[in-house]
Structures are given as C-alpha cells and as structure tokens.
C-alpha positions in Angstrom: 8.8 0.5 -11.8 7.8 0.6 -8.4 6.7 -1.9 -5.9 4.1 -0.9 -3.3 4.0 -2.8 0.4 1.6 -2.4 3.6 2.1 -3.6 6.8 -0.4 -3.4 9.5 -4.3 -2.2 10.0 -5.1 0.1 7.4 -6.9 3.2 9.1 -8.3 6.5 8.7 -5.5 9.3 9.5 -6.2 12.6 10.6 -5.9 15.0 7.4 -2.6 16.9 7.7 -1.2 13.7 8.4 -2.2 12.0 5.5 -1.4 14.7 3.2 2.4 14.6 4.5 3.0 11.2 4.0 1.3 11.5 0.8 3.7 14.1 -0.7 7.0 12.5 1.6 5.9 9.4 -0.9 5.4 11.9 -3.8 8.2 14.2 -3.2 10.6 11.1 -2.7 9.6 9.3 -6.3 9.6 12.5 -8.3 13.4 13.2 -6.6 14.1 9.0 -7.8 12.6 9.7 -11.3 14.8 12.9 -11.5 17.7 11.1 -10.9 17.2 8.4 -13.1 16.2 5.6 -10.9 15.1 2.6 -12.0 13.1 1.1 -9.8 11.9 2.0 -6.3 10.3 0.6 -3.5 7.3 2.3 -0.9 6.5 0.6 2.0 3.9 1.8 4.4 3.7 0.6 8.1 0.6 1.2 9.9 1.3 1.1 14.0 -0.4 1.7 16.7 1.4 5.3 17.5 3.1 6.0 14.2 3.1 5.9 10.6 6.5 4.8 8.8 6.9 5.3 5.6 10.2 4.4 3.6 10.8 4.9 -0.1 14.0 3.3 -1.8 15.8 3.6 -4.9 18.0 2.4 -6.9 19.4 5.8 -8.7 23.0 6.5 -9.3 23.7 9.5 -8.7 21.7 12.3 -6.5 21.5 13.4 -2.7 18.8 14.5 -0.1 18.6 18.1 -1.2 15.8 17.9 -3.0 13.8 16.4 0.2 14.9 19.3 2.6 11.3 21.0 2.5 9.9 17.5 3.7 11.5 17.9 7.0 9.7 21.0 8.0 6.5 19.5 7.0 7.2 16.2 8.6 8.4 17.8 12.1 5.0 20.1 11.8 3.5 17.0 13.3 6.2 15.6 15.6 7.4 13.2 13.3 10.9 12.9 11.5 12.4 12.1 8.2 16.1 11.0 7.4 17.4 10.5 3.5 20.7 8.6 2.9 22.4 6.7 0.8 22.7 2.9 2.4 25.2 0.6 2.0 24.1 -1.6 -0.6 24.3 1.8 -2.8 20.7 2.3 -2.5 18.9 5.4 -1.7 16.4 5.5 1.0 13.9 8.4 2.5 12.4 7.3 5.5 9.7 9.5 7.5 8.2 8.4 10.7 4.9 10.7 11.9 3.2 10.1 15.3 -0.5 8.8 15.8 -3.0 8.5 18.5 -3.3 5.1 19.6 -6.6 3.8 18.4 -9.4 3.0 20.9 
C-alpha cells in the first residue's frame, strides 16, 4: 500500500522538473516493490524555491543502488537526492529540486 501526502500550494512546474520528480517517485516505489516492501509513504512539499519529495519504505532488505541514475537526473537541475536506510529500519529516498520563486 502506499499513502500519498502534499504540503503546500500546488503549482504548475516547469516540464523537466516535473518529469524528475515524477520518475524519483516512480523509480523509488518500483526499487520498494522490488524489494519486497510493504508499504511505503510519498510526500510532496511544494515551497516557494524547491520541490521536496521523500518516499519511505518499509522493505527488509535492499540498498540505494538501484536509485544511482536518479542523481544525475536530479543534479541536471541543481537539485539533490540522498537514499538511506534510517534509524527506525526504514528506507527513505529523498530529492530536493530548486524552483523560481513565484510572482
């Protein structure tokens, strides 16, 4: 299963934007479902100069090397992207990309 949360003003991204944190979201579920997760969590965070995205899991087993394509495309548009496991034996993916402030 997989809980979906948004935070903030909903807005119109530029396009190569919004296709990266569509597949960082993409990529990171596929990776949780090939791993045998269980459940997973997306949360979305519009802000005024960035877009965070995190996705969390609770799979047993697995790493980040699945992911390592994201970074390229996340740091294409100035933005960054960190995978761990976190202490309460969670995974998380967590991707941050840089937006214009709105007018």
């Amino acid at each position: 299963s997989v809980r979906l949360d948004l935070d903030g003003w909903r807005r119109a991204l530029p396009a190569g934007v919004d296709l990266t944190a569509y597949r960082v979201i993409e990529d990171a579920l596929d990776a949780a479902r090939a791993n045998d997760a269980g459940e997973a969590e997306v949360f979305v965070r519009y802000r005024p100069r960035e877009l965070q995205l995190q996705v969390t899991d609770d799979r047993a087993d697995g790493d980040s090397g699945q992911l390592a394509g994201l970074r390229d495309r996340v740091g294409l548009y100035g933005g960054h992207l960190r995978a761990e496991r976190i202490e309460s034996g969670r995974f998380r993916v967590r991707a941050t990309l840089p937006l214009e402030e709105e007018s």
